[in-house]
C-alpha positions as CSV (number, residue, x, y, z in Angstrom):
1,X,43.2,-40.3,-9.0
2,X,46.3,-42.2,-10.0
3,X,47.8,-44.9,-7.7
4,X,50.8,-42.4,-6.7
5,X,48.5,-39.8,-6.0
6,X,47.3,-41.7,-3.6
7,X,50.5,-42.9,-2.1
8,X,51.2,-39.3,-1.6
9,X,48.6,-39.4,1.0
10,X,49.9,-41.4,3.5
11,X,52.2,-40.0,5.8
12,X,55.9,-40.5,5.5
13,X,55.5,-41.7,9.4
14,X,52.9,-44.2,8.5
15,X,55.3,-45.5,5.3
16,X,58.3,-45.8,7.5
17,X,55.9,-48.1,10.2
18,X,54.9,-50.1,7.5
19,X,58.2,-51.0,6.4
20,X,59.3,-51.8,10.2
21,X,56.5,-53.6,10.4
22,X,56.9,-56.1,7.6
23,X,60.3,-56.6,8.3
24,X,60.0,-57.2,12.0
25,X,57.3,-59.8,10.7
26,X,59.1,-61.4,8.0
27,X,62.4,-61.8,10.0
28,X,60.0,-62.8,13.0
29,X,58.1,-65.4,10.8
30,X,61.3,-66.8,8.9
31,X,63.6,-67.1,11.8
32,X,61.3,-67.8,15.0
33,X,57.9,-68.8,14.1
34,X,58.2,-70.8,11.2
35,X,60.5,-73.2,11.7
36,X,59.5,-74.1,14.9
37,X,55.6,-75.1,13.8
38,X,54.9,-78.8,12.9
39,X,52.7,-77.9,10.3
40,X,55.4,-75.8,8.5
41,X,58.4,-77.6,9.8
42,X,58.4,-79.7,7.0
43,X,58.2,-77.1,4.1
44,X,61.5,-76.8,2.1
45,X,63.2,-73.7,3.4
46,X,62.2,-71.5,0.1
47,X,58.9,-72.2,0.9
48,X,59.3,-71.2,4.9
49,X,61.1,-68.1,3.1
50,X,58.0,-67.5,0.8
51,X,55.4,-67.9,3.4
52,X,57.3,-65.5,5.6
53,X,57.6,-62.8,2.8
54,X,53.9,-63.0,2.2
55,X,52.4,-63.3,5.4
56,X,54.3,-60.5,6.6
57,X,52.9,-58.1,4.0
58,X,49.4,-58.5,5.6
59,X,49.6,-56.3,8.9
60,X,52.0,-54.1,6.5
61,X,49.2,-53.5,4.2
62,X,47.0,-52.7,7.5
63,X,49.7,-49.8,8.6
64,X,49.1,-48.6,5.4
65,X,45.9,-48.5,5.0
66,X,45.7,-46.9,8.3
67,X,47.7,-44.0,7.4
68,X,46.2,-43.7,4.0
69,X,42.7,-43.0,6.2
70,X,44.7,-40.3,9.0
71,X,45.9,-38.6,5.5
72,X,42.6,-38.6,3.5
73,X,40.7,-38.0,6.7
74,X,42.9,-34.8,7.1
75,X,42.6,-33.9,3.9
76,X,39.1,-34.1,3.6
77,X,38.7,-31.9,6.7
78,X,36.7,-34.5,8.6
79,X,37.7,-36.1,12.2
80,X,40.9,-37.5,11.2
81,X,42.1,-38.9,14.5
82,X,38.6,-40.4,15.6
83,X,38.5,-42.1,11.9
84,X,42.4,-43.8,12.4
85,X,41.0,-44.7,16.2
86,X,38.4,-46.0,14.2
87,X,40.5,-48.0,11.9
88,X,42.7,-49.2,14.7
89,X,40.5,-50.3,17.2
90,X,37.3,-51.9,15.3
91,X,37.8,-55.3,14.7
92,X,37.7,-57.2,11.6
93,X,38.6,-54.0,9.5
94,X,35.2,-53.2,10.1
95,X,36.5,-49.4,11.2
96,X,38.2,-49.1,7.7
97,X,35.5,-50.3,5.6
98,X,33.0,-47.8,7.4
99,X,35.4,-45.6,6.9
100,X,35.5,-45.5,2.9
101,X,31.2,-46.2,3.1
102,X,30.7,-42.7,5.2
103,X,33.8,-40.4,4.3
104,X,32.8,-36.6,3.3
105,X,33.3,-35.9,-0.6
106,X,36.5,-34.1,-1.1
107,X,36.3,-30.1,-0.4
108,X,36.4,-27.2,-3.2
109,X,37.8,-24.1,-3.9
110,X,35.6,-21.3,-3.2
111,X,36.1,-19.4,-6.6
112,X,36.1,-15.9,-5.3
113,X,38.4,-16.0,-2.9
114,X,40.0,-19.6,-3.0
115,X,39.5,-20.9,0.3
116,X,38.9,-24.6,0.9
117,X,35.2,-25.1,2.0
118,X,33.3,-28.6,2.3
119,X,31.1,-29.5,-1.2
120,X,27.8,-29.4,1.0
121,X,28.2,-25.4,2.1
122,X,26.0,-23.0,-0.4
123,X,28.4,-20.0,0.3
124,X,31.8,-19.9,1.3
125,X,32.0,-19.3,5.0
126,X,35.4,-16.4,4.4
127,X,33.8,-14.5,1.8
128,X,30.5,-15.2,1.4
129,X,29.9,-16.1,-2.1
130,X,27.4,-18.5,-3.6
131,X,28.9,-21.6,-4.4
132,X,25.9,-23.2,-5.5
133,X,22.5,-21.8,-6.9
134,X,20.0,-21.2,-4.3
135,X,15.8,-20.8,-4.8
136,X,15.0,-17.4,-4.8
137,X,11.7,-17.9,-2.3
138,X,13.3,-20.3,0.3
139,X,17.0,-20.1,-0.2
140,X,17.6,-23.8,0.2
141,X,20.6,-24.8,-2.5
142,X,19.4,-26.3,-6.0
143,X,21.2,-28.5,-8.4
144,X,21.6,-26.0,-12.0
145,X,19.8,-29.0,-14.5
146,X,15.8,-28.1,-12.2
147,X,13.4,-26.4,-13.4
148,X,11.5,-26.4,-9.8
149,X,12.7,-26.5,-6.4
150,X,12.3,-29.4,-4.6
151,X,11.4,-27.8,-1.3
152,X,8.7,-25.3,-2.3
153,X,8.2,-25.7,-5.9
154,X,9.0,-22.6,-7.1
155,X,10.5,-22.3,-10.5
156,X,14.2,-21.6,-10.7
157,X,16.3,-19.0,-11.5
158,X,18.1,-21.2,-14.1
159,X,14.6,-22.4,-15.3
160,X,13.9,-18.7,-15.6
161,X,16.6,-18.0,-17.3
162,X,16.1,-20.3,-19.9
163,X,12.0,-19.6,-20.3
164,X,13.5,-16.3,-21.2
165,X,16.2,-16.7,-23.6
166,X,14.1,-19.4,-25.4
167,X,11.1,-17.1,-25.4
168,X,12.7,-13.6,-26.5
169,X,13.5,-13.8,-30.3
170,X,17.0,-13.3,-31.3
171,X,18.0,-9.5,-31.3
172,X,20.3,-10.4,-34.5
173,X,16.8,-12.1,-36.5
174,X,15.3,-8.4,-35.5
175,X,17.4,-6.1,-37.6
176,X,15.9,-4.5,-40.6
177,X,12.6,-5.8,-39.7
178,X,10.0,-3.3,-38.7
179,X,7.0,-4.1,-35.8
180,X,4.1,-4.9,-37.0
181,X,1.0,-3.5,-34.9
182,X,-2.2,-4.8,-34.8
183,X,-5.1,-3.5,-33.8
């Protein structure tokens, strides 16, 4: 996805906060805090100015990043206010970076009747259909590239499939030949 695809995520709540929130910093930082430290006190004022701009981009980037997770959360059908609890109340942006380690993959479109179902479901849960191919002895889901199941190692239907296109001869390589019988 594209950086403004992305963007489009967050909510315009969460946007809005974040631009509150680095100006009430910045002016906060520039006017109040700054200038009355020892240890800045002596900067030239552009710098004070610069250290304020850029210091009070950091809990602005945090807003953000917590509304990016509500949104994505949300959008990815999972939890979405424990995960932005998460984000807000684990220190050390520890809530965030579990977040992006343990998030669910992004849902699908059931192609039978379009509804949004998580990528782990088999069959869509409003119409039924097969989203992904099953085994045919234990009906747990298999990936289309096996030959075997991994739970009971039974062959495939796809494996199938191809044992018998590859060993039934081309109908086309058949015409105007005539059977030959032995025996």
């Amino acid at each position: 996805m594209s950086l403004q695809n992305e963007m489009r995520v967050i909510p315009p709540v969460a946007k809005a906060l974040a631009v509150l929130t680095y100006l009430g910093v910045a002016i906060g930082l520039i006017a109040i805090l700054i200038p009355q430290s020892h240890n800045t006190s002596m900067m030239p004022k552009g710098g004070q100015i610069a250290l304020g701009i850029f210091a009070a981009a950091v809990p602005a980037i945090y807003v953000l990043l917590v509304g990016y997770i509500y949104g994505d959360a949300r959008q990815r059908r999972m939890r979405y206010i424990v995960w932005t609890l998460l984000a807000i109340f684990v220190p050390n942006a520890i809530g965030i970076i579990l977040y992006f380690i343990l998030r669910d993959p992004m849902p699908v479109f059931c192609p039978h009747c379009g509804a949004s179902v998580k990528a782990a479901f088999t069959f869509c849960p409003q119409c039924a259909a097969a989203l992904r191919p099953t085994c045919l002895q234990c009906k747990r889901p298999v990936e289309h590239t096996w030959s075997h199941c991994p739970n009971c190692g039974a062959v495939t239907s796809t494996a199938t499939q191809a044992t018998a296109s590859a060993a039934a001869p081309d109908p086309r390589a058949l015409e105007g030949k005539k059977p030959s019988f032995s025996g």
